[in-house]
N, C-alpha and C positions, 0 to 999 in steps of 0.2 A: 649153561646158556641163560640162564632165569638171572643168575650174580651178573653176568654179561649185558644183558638186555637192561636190566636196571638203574649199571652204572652209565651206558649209554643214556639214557634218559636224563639221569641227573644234570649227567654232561651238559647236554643240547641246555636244560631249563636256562643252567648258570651263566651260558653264555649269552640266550637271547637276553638275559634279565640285565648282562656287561654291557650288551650292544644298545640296547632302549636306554641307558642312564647317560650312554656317550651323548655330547651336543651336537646338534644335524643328523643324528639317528633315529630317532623317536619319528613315528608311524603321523603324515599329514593329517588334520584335522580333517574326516572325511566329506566331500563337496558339497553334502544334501544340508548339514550342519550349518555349513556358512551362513552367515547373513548378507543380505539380498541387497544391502545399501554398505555406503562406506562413509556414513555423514556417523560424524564423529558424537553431535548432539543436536538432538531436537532445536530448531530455530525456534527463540522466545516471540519474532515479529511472524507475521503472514505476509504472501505474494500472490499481489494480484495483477489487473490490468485495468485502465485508463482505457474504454472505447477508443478513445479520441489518441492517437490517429490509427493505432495498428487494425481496431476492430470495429473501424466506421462504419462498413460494408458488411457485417454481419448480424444475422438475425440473431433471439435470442437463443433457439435451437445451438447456432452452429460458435453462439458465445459458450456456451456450456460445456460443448464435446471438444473445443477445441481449449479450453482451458484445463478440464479434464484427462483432457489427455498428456499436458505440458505441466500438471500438479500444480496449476495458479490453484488458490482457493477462493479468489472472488475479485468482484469488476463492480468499476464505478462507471453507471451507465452515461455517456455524457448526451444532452438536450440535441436535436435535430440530427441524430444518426438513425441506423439502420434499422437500429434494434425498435423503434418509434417509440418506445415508453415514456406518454406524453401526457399534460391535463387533458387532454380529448378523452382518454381514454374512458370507458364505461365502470360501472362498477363492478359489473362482471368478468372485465376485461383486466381488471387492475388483479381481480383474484386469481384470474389464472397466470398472469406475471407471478404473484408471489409464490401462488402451488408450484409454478414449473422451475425456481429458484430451490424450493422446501426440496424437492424431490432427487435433486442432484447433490452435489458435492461441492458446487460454486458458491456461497455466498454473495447476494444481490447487497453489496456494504454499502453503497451509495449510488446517488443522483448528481451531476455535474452539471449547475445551471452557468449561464454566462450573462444574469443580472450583475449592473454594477449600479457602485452607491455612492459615487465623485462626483455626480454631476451636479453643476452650479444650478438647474435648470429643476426648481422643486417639484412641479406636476407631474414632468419624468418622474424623479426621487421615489414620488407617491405611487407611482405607476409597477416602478422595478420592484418594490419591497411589498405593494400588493400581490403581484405577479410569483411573486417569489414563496411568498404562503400558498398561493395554489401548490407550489412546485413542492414545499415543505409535505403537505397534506396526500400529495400522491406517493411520495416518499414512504410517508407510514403505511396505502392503500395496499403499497408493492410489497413491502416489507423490508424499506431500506432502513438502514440507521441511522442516517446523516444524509445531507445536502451540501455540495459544494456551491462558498457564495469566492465573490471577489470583486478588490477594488480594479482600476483598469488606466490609472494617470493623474496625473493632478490636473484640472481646468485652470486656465491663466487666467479667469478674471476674478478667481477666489483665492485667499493666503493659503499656503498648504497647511497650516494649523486649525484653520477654519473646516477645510477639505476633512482633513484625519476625523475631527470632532462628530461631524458629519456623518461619516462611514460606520466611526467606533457607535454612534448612538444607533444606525441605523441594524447594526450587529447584535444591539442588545435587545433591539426589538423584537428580529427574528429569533433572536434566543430565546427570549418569553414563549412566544407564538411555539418556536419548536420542543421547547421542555414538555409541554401540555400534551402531544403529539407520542414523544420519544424520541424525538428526530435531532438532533447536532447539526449546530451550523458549525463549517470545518469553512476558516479563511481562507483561501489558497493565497498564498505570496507572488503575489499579479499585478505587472504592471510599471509602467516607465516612473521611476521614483518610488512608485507606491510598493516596491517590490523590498525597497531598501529595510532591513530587521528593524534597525531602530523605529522607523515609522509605524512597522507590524506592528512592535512592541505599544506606539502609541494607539493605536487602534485596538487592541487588546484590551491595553488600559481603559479607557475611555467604554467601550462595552461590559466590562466586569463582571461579566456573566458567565457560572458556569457552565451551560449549556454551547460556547462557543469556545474551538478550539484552531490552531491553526493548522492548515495544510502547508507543509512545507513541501518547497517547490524545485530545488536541485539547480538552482537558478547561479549564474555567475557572481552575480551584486552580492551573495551569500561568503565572497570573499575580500568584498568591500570592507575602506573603512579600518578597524581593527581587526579584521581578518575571522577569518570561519570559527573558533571557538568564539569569541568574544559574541558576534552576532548567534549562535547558536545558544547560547547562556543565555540571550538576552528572551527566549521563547519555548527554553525545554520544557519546562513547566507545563506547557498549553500545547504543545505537537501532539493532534490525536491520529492525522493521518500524514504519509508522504508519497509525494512524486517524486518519480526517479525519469531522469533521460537514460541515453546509450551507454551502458555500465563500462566499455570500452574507450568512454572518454576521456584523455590523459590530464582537460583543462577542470575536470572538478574532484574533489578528493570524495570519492566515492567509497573507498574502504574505510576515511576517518570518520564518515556521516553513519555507517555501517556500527563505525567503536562506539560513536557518541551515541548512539538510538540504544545501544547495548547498554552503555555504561546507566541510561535514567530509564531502563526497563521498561522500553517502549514493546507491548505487545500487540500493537497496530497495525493493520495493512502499509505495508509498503507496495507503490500502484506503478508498473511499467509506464509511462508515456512515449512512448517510440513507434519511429512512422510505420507506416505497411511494408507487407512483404509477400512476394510469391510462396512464401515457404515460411509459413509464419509458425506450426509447432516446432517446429526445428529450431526458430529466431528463439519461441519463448523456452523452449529447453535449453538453449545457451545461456539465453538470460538468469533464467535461475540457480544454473551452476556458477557463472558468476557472482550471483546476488549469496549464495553459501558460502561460494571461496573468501569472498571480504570478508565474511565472519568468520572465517577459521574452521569451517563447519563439512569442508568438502576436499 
């Protein structure tokens, strides 16, 4: 029984040891193992969100938990929303803006003002760009990083060369003013004409400061002209942050702005701009599997 009982044994080992070498046999990698995501690799950029329009209506409590919940990692607050993070504000008031950013998971990345700097009309001129260092100065109170500026058209009774010159010195100024600070002036690519690259490109130029960088805007004009590489060559360099519209859109190449941010190692917020919704975690968790798929990353 014992010689019996033994080669029994052998037997069974040799066979499970046959059956586990076969292909399709080998025992499932057990459940608790797994990992809990299926993104292939860490994304090198960030996703945030643009108040303006999805998160008009929301304080900053319910900017936090719901961006939190939808794994944005931060939002650019834009001027006259909900959230009111304004020059009013106190200086007690501006501390607890930045605590209740520190304490969460959102990054407060930026302030979106809607000063512009085309106008023929220089006492405005003087007006927006003072207005505009307030806005820079609560920015750092907040503990934002940047300030969104932009141009907004060219005026017909000035040359657009005149205009650009104009804009790009008025760029450099706040870039002085915001370096001192910490603060980045981010262009946003704004505006009937003025949205056109090449021109960015001249207002870039003309400002030449490294403190000022452009926000690129997901804009059509972006395939004006010599077409979407060309104009993007003409600003890669200087893209510190970007807007994105409805990632669903078939008229902008959304996965090739996706390769190009990839290919000059942009690790910048990339910022939803898309309107409201009844059901807006859900909106922004679409959004971001979107925004992975174009990288390849989901």
């Amino acid at each position: 029984m014992k010689t019996t009982r033994r080669t029994f044994v052998r037997r069974s080992l040799a066979t499970l040891a046959a059956a586990a070498a076969l292909p399709g046999i080998a025992a499932e990698k057990p459940a608790a193992t797994r990992s809990p995501s299926f993104l292939t690799a860490k994304p090198k950029m960030k996703l945030g969100t643009v108040t303006y329009n999805l998160a008009q209506d929301w304080d900053i409590a319910t900017i936090i938990k719901n961006c939190e919940a939808a794994k944005f990692e931060g939002v650019e607050l834009r001027t006259t929303h909900a959230h009111k993070v304004e020059v009013n504000l106190s200086k007690e008031e501006r501390t607890s803006v930045r605590k209740r950013f520190a304490d969460s998971s959102v990054e407060l990345m930026g302030l979106g003002s809607a000063f512009d700097y085309h106008t023929a009309d220089q006492d405005k001129l003087k007006k927006d760009i003072a207005a505009a260092k307030e806005y820079i100065t609560l920015a750092h109170d907040v503990g934002a990083s940047g300030v969104k500026v932009r141009p907004n058209g060219f005026p017909k009774e000035v040359s657009k060369g005149k205009t650009l010159e104009q804009i790009g010195n008025s760029l450099r100024e706040l870039g002085e003013f915001g370096a001192n600070l910490g603060v980045a002036i981010r262009l946003e690519v704004h505006g009937s004409g003025t949205s056109l690259l090449p021109h960015v490109k001249t207002m870039m130029d003309v400002a030449n400061h490294k403190n000022v960088g452009v926000c690129w805007n997901s804009n059509q004009t972006d395939l004006e002209g010599e077409g979407f590489d060309h104009n993007f060559n003409l600003v890669k360099d200087k893209i510190i942050v970007v807007h994105m519209r409805d990632l669903f859109l078939e008229e902008y190449p959304f996965r090739k702005l996706m390769t190009r941010l990839n290919e000059i190692n942009f690790t910048g917020f990339c910022l939803a701009e898309i309107p409201p919704s009844t059901d807006p975690i859900r909106v922004m968790k679409y959004y971001r599997a979107l925004w992975l798929s174009y990288q390849g990353l989901l």
